[in-house]
N, C-alpha and C positions, 0 to 999 in steps of 0.2 A: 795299773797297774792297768775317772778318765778326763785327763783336762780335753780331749776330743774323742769324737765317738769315733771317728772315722780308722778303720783299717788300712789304710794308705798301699802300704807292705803288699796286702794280699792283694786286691783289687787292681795293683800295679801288675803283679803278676799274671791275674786271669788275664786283663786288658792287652797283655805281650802276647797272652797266649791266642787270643784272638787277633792280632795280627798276623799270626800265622795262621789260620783258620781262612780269614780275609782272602790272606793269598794263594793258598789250597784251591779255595773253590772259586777262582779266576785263576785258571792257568792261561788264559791268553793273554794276562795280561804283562805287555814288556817288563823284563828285568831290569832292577834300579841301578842305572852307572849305565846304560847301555845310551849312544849317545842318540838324540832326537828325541828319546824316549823318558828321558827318567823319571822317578817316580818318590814324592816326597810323603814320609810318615809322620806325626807326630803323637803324642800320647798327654793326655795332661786334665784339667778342669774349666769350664767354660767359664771364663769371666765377665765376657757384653758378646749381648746379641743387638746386630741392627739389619734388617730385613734380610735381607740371603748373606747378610756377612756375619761371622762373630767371629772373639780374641780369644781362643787358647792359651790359660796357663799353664805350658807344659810342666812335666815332670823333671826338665831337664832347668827349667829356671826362666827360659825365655817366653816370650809371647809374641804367640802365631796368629797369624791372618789369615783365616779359612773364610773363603770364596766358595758354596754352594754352587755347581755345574745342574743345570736343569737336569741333567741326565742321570747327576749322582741319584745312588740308593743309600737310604738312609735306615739302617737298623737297630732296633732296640734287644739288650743280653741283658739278663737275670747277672746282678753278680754272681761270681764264683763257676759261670758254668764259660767254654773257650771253645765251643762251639758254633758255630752261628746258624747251624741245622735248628735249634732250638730260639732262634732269634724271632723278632717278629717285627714287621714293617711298622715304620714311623714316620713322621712329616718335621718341618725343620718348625714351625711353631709350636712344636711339646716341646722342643730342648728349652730347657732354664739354664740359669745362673746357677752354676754348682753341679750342673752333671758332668761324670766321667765321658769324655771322649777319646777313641782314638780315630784319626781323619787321615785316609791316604788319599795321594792323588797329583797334579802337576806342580812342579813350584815354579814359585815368582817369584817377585825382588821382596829382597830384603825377607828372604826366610819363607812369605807369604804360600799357601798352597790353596790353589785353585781343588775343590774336594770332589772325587771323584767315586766315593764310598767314604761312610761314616758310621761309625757303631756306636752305640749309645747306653750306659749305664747310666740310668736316673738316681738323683740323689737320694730321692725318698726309699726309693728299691734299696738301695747300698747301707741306710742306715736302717733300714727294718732286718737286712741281714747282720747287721753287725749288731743290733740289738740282740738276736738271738746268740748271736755268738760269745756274747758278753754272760749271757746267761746261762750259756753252757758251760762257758771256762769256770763260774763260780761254783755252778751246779756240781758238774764232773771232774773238778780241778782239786789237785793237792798239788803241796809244796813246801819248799824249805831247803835244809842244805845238806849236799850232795856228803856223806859219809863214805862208801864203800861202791866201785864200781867192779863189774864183771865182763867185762869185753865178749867172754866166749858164749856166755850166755844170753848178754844186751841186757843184763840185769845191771839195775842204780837202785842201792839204797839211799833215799831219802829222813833224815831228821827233823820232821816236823817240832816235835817237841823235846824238852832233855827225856822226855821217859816214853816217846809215840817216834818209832821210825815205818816206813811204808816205801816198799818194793815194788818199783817201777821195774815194769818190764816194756822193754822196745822190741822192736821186729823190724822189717825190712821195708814193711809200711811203714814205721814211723816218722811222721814231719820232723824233722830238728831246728831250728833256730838257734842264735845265736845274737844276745846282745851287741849292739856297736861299741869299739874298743869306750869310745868318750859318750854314750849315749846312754839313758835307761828308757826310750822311747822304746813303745812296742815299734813302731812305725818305722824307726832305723835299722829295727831289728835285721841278723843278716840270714841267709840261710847257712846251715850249721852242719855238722854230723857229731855222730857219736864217739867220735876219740877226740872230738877238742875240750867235752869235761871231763871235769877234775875233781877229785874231793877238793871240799870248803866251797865248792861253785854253789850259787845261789839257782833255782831250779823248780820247774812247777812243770807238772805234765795234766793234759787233759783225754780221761777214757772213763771205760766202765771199770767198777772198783770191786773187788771180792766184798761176798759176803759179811766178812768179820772184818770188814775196811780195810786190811793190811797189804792187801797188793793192790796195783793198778796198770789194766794194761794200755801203755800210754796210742794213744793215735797222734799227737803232736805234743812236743817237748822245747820247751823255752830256757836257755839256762845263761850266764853269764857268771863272771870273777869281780865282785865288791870287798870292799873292805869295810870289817865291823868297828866301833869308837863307842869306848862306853867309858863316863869317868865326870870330870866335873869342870864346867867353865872356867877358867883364870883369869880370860880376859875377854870383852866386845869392841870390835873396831866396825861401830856402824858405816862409814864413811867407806870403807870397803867390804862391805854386805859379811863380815868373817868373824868365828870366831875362835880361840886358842883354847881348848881344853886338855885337861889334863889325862891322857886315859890309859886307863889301868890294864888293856888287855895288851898294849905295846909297851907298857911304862915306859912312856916320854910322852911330852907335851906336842900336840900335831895338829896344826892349822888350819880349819873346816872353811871353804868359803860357800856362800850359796847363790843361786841363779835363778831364774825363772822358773826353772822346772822343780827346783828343791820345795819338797812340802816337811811343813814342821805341824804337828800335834804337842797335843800335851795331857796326859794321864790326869782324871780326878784323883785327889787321896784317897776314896774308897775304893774304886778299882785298881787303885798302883798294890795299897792293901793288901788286896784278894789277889792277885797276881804273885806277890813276894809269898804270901802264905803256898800256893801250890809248887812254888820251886822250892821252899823251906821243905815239904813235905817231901816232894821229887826228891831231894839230896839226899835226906833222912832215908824215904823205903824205897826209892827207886821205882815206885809207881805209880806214881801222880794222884794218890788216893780223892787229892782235893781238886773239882773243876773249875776253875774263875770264868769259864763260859754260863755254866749253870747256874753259879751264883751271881753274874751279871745280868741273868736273863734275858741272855740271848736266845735267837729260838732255834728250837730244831732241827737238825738235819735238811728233814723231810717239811720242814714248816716252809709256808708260802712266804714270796718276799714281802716286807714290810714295806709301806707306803714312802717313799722319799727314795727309794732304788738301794736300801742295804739287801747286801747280798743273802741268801740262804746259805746254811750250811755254816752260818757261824756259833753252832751249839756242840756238845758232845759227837765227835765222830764216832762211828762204828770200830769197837774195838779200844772206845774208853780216851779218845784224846779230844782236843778241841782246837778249830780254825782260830789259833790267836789274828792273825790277819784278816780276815774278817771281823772280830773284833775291833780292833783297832782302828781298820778302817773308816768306822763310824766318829771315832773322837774326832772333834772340831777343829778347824786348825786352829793358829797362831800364827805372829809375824816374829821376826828379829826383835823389833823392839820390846818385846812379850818377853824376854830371857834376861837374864840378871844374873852377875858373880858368883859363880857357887854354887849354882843350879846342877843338878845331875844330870846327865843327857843319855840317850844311846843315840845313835848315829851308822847310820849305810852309807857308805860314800863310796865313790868313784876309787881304781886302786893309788890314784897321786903321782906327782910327780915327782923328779929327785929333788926338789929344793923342798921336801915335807909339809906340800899345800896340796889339800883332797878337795872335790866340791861333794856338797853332801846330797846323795838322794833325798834321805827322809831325815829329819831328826825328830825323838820323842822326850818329850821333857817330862816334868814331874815322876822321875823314876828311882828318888832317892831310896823308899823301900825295897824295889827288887834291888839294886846295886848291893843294899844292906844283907838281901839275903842271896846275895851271890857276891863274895866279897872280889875274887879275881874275873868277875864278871862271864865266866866261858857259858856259867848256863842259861843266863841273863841273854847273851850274845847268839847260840842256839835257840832261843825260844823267837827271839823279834826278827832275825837277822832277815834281811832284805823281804822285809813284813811289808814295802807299800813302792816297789818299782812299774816304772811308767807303762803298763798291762793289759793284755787282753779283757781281764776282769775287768775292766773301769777302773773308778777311784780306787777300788778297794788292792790292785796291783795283780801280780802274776805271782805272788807268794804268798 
């Protein structure tokens, strides 16, 4: 939402942008394609270093042979920042295995680039920013699914809960994003704009939040088109990782298969419980009188994060709702083998293809009492829906 800490996505971006930076400030240096002269780039992570040589894994898939020139300068950026005014000089024995490079300079055979200038993002720099980054999408993050959009205003309302929506406002600063069509990786993610969502888009923005919780005004907006599966297994075909359940929100049977990236949980009884009791209550008054945050004891708001990296903010929000996704986040997973005939499920999945096989983002099992008190599942389907996609937030997802 993290099976990796690394922000790939963004870090690929500054590192472009310092390419351009590089070449700003050498303008004498020949233009690339110009002939005698040309001049090779590459972008990627360092894999072996051996005395003035190391192998670059670029970003493009291959692996490069940069050749250290005595003459090259070699500098170290701060993620996030694509300036090199802010850069500061380095020696070629600080670079490690696993920092970001980008290396311009002459090419040789077979791809190889003699280095002529090298910038350097250290690994440990890149995960102390992405830690904070992590901690601010959770901190300053809502989300859920996209209800009601206003183009003239760049207003989205958001449905966090059946009875909690909250009004994202975008501007002209706003970052957008956009899921990859096959991907729920933050890391694929593409860049986006504001007319490719859509109501039922799954969606989490991160800013400062009003007073009474209810609006937010986004600085970057993450969103993509999942599909929800709520209903009950019919069948397990271990042997191709899938299984066939039954679900009640398309009524017809629809074939989930899962991957490496699919995470499955599984609800205690006392927490599925407490969960079915506040959508009972939600249908009934329409105002979620009852919290299964509160009565899970989760903490607050404003409570420090708890020891093992669960997120804050998974207690009552401002204005009387509560982060079920944060919640959740913390149940332990499960394997395939863990599910059995007849099991209740809900499910995020990928939107499928035409032969009616989805791969599932998440699935959550032990969910027989909310199904119970959500019989055609929509609010059941509104409350979890794209609760744990591959995210800024870490494990806990971008919803």
């Amino acid at each position: 939402m993290m099976r990796k800490c690394a922000w790939t996505l963004g870090i690929i971006l500054s590192v472009s942008g310092m390419g351009l930076s590089v070449q700003a400030q050498n303008p004498a240096t020949p233009a690339e394609g110009q002939p005698g002269n040309a001049v090779s780039r590459s972008i990627g992570t360092v894999k072996s270093i051996s005395d003035k040589t190391l192998v670059l894994k670029s970003d493009a898939g291959a692996e490069v042979t940069v050749t250290q020139l005595d003459s090259a300068r070699i500098m170290r950026l701060a993620p996030g920042q694509t300036d090199l005014k802010s850069a500061t000089p380095m020696t070629l024995p600080e670079i490690q295995v696993g920092d970001r490079m980008l290396v311009r300079g002459r090419p040789g055979d077979n791809g190889a680039i003699a280095a002529t200038s090298i910038v350097v993002m250290k690994q440990a720099d890149v995960a102390q920013k992405q830690q904070h980054e992590r901690e601010d999408w959770q901190r300053r993050g809502a989300g859920g699914i996209v209800s009601a959009i206003d183009p003239a205003s760049g207003l989205i309302t958001v449905s966090v809960t059946p009875t909690l929506s909250i009004a994202v406002k975008t501007s002209k600063d706003t970052a957008f994003l956009r899921y990859a069509p096959n991907s729920v990786k933050f890391t694929d993610a593409q860049k986006g704009t504001f007319d490719q969502i859509k109501a039922g888009d799954q969606l989490r923005a991160r800013g400062n939040r009003s007073a009474d919780g209810k609006e937010l005004t986004a600085e970057e907006v993450i969103s993509g088109t999942f599909r929800n599966i709520a209903g009950t297994i019919s069948s397990i075909d271990a042997a191709n990782n899938a299984i066939t359940v039954k679900d009640v929100l398309a009524k017809k049977s629809v074939v989930v298969k899962f991957n490496s990236d699919s995470q499955l949980r599984k609800l205690a009884p006392q927490m599925a419980q407490r969960l079915a009791f506040f959508l009972k209550g939600s249908q009934q008054t329409g105002q979620g009188a009852a919290q299964p945050a509160a009565a899970s004891g989760a903490p607050a708001t404003n409570a420090p994060a708890p020891a093992g990296g669960a997120a804050p903010g998974a207690g009552p929000r401002p204005g009387g709702g509560a982060d079920f996704q944060q919640i959740l986040s913390r149940i332990p997973s499960i394997t395939l083998a863990d599910l059995q005939k007849e099991d209740a499920v809900m499910i995020v999945a990928m939107q499928g293809s035409s032969n009616g096989e989805t791969t599932a983002v998440t699935l959550l099992g032990g969910v027989e009492p909310i199904l119970t008190a959500s019989p055609n599942g929509m609010s059941a389907a509104a409350l979890f829906s794209g609760w744990n996609l591959g995210a800024p937030a870490g494990d806990a997802g971008p919803q």
